[in-house]
Each structure stands twice: as structure tokens, then as C-alpha cells.
N, CA, C and O atoms as CSV, one atom per row, in Angstrom:
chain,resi,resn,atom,element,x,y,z
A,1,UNK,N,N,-12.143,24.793,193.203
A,1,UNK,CA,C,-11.534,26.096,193.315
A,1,UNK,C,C,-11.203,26.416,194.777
A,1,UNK,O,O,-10.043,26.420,195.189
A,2,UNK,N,N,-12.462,26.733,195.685
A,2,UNK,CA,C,-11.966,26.437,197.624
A,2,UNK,C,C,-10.937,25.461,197.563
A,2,UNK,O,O,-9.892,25.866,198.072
A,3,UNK,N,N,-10.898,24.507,197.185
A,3,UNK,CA,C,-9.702,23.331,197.811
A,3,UNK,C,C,-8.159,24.057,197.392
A,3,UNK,O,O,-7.401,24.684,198.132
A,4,UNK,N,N,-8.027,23.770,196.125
A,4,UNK,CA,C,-6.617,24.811,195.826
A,4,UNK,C,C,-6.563,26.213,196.313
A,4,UNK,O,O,-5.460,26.746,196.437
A,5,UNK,N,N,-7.769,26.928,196.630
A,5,UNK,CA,C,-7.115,27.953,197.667
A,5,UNK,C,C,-6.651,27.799,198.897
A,5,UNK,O,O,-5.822,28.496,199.483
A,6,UNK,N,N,-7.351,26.636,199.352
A,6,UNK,CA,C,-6.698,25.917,200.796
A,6,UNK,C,C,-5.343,25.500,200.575
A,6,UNK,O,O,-4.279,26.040,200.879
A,7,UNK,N,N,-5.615,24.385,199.959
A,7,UNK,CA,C,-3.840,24.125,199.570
A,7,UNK,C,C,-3.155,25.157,200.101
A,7,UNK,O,O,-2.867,25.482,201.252
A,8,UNK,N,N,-2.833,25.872,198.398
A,8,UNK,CA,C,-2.106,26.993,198.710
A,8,UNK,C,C,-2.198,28.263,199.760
A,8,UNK,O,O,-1.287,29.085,199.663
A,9,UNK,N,N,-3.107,28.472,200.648
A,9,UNK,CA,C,-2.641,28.978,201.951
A,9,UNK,C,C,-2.153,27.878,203.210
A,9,UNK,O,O,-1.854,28.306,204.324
A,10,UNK,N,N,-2.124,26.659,202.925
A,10,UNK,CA,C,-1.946,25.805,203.903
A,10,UNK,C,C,-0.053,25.602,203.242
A,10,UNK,O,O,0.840,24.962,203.798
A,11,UNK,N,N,-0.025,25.848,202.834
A,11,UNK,CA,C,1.607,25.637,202.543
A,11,UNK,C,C,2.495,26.574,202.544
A,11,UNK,O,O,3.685,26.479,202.846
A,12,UNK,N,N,1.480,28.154,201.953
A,12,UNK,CA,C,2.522,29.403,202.672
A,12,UNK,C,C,2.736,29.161,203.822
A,12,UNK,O,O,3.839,28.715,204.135
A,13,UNK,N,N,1.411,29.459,205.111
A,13,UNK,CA,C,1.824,29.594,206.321
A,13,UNK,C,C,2.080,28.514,207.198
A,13,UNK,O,O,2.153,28.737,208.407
A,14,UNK,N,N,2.253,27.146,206.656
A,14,UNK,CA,C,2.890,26.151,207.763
A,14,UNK,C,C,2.098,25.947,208.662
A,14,UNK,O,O,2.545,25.981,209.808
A,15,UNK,N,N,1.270,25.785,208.542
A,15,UNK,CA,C,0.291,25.394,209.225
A,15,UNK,C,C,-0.154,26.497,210.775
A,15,UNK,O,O,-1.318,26.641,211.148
A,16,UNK,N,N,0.871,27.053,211.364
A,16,UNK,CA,C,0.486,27.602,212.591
A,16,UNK,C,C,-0.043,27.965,213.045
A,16,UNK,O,O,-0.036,27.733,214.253
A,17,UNK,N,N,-1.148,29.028,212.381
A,17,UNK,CA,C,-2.390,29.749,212.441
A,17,UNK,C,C,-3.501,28.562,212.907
A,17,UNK,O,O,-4.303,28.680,213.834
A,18,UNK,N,N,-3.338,27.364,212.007
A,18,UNK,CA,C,-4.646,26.483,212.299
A,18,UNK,C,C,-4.674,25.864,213.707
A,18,UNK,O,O,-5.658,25.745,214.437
A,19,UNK,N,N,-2.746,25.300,214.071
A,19,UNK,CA,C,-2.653,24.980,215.365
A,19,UNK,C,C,-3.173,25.885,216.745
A,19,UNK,O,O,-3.838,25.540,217.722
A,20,UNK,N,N,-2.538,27.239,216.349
A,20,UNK,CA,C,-3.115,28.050,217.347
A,20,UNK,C,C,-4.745,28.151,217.456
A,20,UNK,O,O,-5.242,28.201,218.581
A,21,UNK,N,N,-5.551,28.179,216.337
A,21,UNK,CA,C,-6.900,27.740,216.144
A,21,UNK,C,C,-7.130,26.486,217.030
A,21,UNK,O,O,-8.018,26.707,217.854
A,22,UNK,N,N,-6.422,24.807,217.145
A,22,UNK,CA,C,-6.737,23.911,217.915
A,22,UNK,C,C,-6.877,24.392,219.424
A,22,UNK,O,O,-7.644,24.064,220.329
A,23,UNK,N,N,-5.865,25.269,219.337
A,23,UNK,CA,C,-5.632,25.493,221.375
A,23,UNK,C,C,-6.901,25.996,222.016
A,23,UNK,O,O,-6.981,26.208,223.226
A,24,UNK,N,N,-7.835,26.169,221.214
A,24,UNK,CA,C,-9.199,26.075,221.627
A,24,UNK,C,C,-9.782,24.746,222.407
A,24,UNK,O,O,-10.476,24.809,223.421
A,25,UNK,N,N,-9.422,23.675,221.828
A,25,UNK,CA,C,-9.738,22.287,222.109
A,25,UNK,C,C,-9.854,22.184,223.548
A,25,UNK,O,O,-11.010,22.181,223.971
A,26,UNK,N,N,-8.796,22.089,224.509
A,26,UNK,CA,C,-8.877,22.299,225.206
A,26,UNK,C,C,-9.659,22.640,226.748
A,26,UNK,O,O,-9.970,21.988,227.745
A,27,UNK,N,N,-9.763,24.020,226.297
A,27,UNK,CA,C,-9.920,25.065,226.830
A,27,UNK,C,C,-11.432,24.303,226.673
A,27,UNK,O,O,-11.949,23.997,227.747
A,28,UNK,N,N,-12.101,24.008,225.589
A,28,UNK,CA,C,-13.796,23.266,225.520
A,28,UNK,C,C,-14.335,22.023,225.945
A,28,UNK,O,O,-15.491,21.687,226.200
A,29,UNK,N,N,-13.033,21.285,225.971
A,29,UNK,CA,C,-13.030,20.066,226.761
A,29,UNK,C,C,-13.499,20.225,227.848
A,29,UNK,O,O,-14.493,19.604,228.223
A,30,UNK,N,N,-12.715,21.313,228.752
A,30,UNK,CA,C,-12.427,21.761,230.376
A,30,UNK,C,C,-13.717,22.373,230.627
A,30,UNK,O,O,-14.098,22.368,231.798
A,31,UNK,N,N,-14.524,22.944,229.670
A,31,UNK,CA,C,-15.998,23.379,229.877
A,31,UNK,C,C,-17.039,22.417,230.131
A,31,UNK,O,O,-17.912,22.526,230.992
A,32,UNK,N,N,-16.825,21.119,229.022
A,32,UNK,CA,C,-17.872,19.944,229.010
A,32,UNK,C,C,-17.696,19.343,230.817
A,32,UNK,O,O,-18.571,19.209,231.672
A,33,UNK,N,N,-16.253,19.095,230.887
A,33,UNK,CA,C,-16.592,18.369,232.312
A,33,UNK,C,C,-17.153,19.467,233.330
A,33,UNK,O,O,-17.882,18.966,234.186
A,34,UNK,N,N,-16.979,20.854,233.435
A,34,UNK,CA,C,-17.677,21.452,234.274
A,34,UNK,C,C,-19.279,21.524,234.351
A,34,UNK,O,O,-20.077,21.540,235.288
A,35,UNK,N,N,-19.399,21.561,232.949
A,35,UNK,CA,C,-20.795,21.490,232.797
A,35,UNK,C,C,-21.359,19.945,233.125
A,35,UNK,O,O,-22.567,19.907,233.357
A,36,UNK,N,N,-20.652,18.680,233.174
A,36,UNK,CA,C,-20.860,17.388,233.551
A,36,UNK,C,C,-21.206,17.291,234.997
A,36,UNK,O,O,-22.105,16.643,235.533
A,37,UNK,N,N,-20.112,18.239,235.624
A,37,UNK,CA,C,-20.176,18.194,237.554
A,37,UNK,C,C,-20.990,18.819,237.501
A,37,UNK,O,O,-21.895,18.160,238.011
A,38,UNK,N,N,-21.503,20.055,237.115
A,38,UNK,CA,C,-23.174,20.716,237.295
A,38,UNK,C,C,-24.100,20.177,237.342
A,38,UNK,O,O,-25.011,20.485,238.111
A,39,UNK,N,N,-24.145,18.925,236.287
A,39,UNK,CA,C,-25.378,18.546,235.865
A,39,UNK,C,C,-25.276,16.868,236.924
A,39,UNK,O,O,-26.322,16.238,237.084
A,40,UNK,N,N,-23.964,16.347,237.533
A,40,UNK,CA,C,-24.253,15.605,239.021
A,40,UNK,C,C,-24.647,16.169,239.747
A,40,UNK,O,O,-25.558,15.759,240.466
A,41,UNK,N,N,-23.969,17.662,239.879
A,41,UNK,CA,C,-24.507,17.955,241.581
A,41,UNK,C,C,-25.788,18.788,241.521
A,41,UNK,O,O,-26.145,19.096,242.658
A,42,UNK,N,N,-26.450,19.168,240.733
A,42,UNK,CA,C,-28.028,19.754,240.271
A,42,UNK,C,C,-28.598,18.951,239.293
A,42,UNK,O,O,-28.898,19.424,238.196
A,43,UNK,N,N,-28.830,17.453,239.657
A,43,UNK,CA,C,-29.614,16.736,239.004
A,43,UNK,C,C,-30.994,17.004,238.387
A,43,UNK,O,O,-31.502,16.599,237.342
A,44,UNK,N,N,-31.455,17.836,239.384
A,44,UNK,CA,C,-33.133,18.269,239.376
A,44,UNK,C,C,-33.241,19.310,238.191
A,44,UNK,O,O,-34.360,19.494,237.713
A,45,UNK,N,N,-32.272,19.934,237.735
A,45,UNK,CA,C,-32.166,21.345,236.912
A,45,UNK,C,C,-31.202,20.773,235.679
A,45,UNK,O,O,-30.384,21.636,235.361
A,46,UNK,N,N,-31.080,19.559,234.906
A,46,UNK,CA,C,-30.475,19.120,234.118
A,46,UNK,C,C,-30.755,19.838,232.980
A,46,UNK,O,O,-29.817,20.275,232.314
A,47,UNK,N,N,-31.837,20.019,232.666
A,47,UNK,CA,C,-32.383,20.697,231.159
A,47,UNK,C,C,-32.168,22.178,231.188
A,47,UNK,O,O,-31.841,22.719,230.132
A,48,UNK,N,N,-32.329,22.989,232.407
A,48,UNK,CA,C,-31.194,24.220,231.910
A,48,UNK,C,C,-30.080,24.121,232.422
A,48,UNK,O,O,-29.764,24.964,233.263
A,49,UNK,N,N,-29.345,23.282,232.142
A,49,UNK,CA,C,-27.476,23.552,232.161
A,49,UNK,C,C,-27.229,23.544,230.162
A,49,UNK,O,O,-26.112,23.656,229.657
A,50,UNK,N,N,-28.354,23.409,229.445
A,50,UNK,CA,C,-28.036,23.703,228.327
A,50,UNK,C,C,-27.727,25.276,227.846
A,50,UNK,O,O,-26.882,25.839,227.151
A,51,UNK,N,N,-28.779,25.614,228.540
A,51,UNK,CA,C,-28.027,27.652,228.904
A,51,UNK,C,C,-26.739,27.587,228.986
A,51,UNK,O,O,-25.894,28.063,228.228
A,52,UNK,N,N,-26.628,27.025,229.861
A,52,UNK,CA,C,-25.629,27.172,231.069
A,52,UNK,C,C,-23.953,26.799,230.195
A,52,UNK,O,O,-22.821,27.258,230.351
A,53,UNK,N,N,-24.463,25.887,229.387
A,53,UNK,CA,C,-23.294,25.160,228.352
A,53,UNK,C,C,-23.062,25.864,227.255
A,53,UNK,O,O,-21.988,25.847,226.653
A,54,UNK,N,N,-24.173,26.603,226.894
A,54,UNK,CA,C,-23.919,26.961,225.713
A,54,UNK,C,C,-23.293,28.675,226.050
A,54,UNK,O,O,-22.903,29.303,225.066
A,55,UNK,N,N,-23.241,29.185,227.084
A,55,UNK,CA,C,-22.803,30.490,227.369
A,55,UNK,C,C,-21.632,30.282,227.347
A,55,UNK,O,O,-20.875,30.688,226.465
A,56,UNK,N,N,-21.214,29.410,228.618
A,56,UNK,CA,C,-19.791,28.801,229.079
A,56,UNK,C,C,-18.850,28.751,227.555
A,56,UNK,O,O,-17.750,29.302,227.497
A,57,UNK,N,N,-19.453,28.015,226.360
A,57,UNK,CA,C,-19.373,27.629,225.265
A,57,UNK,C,C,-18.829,28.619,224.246
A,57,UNK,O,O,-17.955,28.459,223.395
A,58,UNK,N,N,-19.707,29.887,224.603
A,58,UNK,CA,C,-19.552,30.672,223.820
A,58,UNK,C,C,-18.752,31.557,224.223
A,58,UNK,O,O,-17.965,32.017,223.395
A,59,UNK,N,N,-18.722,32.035,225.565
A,59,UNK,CA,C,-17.656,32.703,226.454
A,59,UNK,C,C,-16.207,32.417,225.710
A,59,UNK,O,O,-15.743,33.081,224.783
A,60,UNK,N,N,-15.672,31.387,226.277
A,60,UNK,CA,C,-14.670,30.538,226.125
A,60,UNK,C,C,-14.334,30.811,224.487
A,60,UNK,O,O,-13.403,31.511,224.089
A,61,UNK,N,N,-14.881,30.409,224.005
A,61,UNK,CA,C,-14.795,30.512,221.941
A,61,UNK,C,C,-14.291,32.457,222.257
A,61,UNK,O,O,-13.117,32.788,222.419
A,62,UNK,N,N,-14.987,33.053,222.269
A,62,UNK,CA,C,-15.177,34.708,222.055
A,62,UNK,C,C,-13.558,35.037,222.438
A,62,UNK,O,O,-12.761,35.651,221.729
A,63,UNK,N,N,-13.278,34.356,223.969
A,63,UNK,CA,C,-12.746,34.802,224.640
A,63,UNK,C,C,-10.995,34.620,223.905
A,63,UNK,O,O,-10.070,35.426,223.814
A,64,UNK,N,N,-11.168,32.880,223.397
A,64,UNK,CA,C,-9.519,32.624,222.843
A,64,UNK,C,C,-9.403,33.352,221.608
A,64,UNK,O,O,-8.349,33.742,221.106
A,65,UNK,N,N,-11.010,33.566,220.983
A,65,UNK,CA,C,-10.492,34.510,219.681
A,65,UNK,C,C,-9.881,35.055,219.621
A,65,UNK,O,O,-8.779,34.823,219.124
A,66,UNK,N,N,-10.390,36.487,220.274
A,66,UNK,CA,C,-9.857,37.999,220.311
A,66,UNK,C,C,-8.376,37.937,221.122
A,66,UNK,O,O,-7.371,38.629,220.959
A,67,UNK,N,N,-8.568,37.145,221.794
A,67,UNK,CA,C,-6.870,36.931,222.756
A,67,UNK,C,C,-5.992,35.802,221.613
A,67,UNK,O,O,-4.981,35.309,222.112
A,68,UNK,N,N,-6.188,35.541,220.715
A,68,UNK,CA,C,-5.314,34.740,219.913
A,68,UNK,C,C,-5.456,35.364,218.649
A,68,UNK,O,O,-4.814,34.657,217.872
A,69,UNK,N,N,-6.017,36.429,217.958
A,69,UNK,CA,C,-6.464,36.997,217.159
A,69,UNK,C,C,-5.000,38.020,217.280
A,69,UNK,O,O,-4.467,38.331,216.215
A,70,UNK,N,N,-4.582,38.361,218.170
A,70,UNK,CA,C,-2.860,39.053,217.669
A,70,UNK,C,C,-1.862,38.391,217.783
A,70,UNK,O,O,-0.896,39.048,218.170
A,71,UNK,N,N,-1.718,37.560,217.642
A,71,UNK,CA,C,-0.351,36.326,217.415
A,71,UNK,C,C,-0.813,35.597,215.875
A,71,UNK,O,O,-0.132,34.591,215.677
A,72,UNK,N,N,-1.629,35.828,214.954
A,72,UNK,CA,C,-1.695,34.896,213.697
A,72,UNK,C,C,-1.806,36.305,212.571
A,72,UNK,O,O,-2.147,37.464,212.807
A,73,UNK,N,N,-1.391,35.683,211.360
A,73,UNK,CA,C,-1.468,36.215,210.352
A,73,UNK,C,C,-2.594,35.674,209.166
A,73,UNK,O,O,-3.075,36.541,208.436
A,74,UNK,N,N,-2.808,34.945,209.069
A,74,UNK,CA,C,-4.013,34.441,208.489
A,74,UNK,C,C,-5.474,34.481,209.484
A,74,UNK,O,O,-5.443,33.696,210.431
A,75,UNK,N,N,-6.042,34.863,209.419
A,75,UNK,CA,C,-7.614,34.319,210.038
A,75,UNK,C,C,-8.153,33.483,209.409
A,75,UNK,O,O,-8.971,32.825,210.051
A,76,UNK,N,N,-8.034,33.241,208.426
A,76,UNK,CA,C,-8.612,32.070,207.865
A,76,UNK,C,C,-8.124,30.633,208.086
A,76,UNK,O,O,-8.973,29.742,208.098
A,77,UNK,N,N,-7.074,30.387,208.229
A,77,UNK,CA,C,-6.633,29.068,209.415
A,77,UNK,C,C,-6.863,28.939,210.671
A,77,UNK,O,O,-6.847,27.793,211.119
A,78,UNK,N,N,-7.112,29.954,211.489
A,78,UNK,CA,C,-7.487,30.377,212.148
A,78,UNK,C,C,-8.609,29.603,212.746
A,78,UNK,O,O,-8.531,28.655,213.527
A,79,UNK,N,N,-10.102,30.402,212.038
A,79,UNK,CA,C,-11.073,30.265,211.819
A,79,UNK,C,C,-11.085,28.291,211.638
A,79,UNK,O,O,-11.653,27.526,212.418
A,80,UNK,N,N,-10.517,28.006,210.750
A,80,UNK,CA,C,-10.511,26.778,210.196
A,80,UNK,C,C,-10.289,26.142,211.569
A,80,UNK,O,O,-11.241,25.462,211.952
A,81,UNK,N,N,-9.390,26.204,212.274
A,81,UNK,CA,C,-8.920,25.302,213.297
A,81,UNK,C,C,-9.749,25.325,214.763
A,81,UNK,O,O,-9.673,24.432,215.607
A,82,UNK,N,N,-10.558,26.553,214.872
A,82,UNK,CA,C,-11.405,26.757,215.772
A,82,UNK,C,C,-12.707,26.031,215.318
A,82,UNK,O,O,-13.433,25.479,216.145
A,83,UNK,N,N,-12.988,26.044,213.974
A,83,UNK,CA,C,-14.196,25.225,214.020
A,83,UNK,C,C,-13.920,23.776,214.298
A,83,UNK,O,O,-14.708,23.016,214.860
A,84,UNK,N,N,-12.660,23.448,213.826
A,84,UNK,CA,C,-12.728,21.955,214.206
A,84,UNK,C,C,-12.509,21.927,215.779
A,84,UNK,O,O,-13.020,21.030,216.449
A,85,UNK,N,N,-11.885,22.739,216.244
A,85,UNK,CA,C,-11.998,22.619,217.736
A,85,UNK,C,C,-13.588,22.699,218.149
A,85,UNK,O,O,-13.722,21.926,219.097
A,86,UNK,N,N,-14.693,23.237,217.870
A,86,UNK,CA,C,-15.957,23.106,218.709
A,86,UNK,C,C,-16.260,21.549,218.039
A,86,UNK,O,O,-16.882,20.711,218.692
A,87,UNK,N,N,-15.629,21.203,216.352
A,87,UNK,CA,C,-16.625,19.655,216.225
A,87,UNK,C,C,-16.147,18.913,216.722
A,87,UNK,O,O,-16.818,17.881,216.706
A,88,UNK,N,N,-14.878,18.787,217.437
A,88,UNK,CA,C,-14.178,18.173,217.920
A,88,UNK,C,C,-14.650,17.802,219.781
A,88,UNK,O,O,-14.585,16.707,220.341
A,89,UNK,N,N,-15.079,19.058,220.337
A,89,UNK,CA,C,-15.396,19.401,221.649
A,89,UNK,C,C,-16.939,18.895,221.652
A,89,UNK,O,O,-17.521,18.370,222.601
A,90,UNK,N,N,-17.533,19.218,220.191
A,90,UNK,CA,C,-18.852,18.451,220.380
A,90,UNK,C,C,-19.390,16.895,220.735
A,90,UNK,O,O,-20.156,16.323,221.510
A,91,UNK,N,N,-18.177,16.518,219.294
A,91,UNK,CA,C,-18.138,14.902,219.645
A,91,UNK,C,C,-17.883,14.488,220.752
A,91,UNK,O,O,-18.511,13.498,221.129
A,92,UNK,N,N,-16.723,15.193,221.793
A,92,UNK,CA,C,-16.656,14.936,223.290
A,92,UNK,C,C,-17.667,14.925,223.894
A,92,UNK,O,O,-18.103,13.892,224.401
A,93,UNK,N,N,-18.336,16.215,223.981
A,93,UNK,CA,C,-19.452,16.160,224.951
A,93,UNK,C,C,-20.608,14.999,224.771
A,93,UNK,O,O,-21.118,14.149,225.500
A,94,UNK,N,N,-20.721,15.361,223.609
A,94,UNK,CA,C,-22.312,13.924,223.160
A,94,UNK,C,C,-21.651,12.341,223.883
A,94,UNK,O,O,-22.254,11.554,224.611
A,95,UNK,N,N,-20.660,12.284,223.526
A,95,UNK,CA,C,-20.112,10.927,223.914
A,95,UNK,C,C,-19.833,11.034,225.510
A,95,UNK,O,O,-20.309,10.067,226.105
A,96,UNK,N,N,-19.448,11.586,226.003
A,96,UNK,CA,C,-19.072,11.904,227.464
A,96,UNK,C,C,-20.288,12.236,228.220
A,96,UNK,O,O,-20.348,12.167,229.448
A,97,UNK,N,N,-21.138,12.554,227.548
A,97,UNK,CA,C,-22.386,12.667,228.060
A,97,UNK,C,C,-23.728,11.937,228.283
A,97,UNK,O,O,-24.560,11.985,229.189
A,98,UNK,N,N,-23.656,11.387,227.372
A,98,UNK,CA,C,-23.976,9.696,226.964
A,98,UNK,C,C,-23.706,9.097,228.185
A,98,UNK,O,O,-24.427,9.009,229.179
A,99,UNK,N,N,-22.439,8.646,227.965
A,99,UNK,CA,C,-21.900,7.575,228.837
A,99,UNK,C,C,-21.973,8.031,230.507
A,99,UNK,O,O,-22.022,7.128,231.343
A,100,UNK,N,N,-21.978,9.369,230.915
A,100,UNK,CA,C,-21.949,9.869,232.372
A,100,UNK,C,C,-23.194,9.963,232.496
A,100,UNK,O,O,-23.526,9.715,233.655
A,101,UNK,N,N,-24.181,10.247,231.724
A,101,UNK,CA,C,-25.456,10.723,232.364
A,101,UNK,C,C,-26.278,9.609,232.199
A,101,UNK,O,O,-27.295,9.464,232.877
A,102,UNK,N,N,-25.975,8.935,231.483
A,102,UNK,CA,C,-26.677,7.227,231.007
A,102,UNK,C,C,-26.383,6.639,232.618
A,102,UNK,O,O,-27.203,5.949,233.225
A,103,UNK,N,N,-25.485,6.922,232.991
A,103,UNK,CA,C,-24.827,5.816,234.612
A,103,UNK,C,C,-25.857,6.749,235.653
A,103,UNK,O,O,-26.371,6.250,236.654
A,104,UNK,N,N,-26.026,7.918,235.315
A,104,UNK,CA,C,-26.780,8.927,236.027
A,104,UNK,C,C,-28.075,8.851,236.406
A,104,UNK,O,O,-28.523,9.185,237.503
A,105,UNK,N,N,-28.748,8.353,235.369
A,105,UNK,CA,C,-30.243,8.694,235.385
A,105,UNK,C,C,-30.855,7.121,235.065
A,105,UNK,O,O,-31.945,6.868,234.552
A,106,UNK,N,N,-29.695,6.030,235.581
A,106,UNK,CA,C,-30.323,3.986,234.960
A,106,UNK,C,C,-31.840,3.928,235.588
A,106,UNK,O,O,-32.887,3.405,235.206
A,107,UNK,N,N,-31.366,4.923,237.038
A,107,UNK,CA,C,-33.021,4.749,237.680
A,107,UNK,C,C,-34.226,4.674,237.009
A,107,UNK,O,O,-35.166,3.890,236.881
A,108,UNK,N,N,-33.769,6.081,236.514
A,108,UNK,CA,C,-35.521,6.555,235.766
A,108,UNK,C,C,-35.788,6.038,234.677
A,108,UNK,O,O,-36.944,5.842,234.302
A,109,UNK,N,N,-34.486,5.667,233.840
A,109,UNK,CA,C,-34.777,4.998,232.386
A,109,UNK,C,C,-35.574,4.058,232.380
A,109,UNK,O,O,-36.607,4.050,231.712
A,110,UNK,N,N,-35.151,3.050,233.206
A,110,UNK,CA,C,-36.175,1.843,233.592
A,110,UNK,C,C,-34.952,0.266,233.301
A,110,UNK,O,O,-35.531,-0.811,233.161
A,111,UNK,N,N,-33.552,0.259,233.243
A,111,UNK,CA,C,-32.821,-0.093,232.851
A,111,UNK,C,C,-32.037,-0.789,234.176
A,111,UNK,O,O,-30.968,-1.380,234.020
């Protein structure tokens, strides 16, 4: 029943609502690497830049809502396209984070 209501709002409105939902992507990408250079240049304070990420995180989300929230007619594509923008921004960070902070910390690992 959800799926054919998707459908059929995904074919009235042409998708646009969900795209404008992606342009989040972005904008969360550009957070992970800031929060990446934080966590080089305050090595010692690594474990709270998770504050620090998740404000930035949430800022940013709040912020494209309500400022993209009068250009769409659906919220519910909307909505749809912003969540895939944070799982999308998530998978970035874990992986980007991995791989930068793994080169970061070979010392202490023992590696």
C-alpha cells in the first residue's frame, strides 16, 4: 500500500521536490571534511568532535529545511530526499573516516 502511494506521488510531481531534498548532500559532505580538519589539527580532543559533528550536522539539516521548505510542494519528497542525503553523507563520513584517521592514529594502533 506505502509503495503505490509512492509511485503515484513520484510521477505527479516529477521528481523535483526529492532533488531539491538531495541538495542537502552536499552541503553534509562539506561538514564531514571540516569536521576531518578538526579532528587533524586537535588530535588530543578527537572523541568530542562527535558533539562537534553532530551539531554542525544538525545545524546544516535544520538550516536547508526551512530555507528549501518554500520552493517545494510536496514535503514528502522532500523529506524522502533529505533522508537519503544524511545516509548518503553517513556512508561518506564512516568511509572517509576510516581511511583518514586509520593514516592518523598507525602510531598508536600498533600497525
Amino acid at each position: 500500500m506505502i509503495l503505490s502511494e509512492l509511485k503515484m506521488i513520484i510521477k505527479e510531481n516529477n521528481m523535483e521536490d526529492f532533488l531539491i531534498g538531495l541538495g542537502l548532500l552536499p552541503l553534509l559532505i562539506l561538514v564531514n571534511y571540516v569536521v576531518l580538519a578538526l579532528c587533524k589539527f586537535f588530535p588530543k580532543h578527537i572523541l568530542s568532535m562527535a558533539s562537534v559533528m553532530i551539531g554542525l550536522d544538525t545545524i546544516m539539516t535544520l538550516g536547508y529545511t526551512f530555507t528549501a521548505k518554500a520552493f517545494i510542494s510536496d514535503i514528502k519528497l522532500m523529506v524522502g530526499g533529505i533522508g537519503f542525503s544524511i545516509f548518503a553523507a553517513l556512508a561518506h563520513k564512516v568511509l572517509t573516516f576510516i581511511k583518514e584517521l586509520g593514516e592518523l592514529n598507525k602510531h598508536e594502533i600498533g600497525n
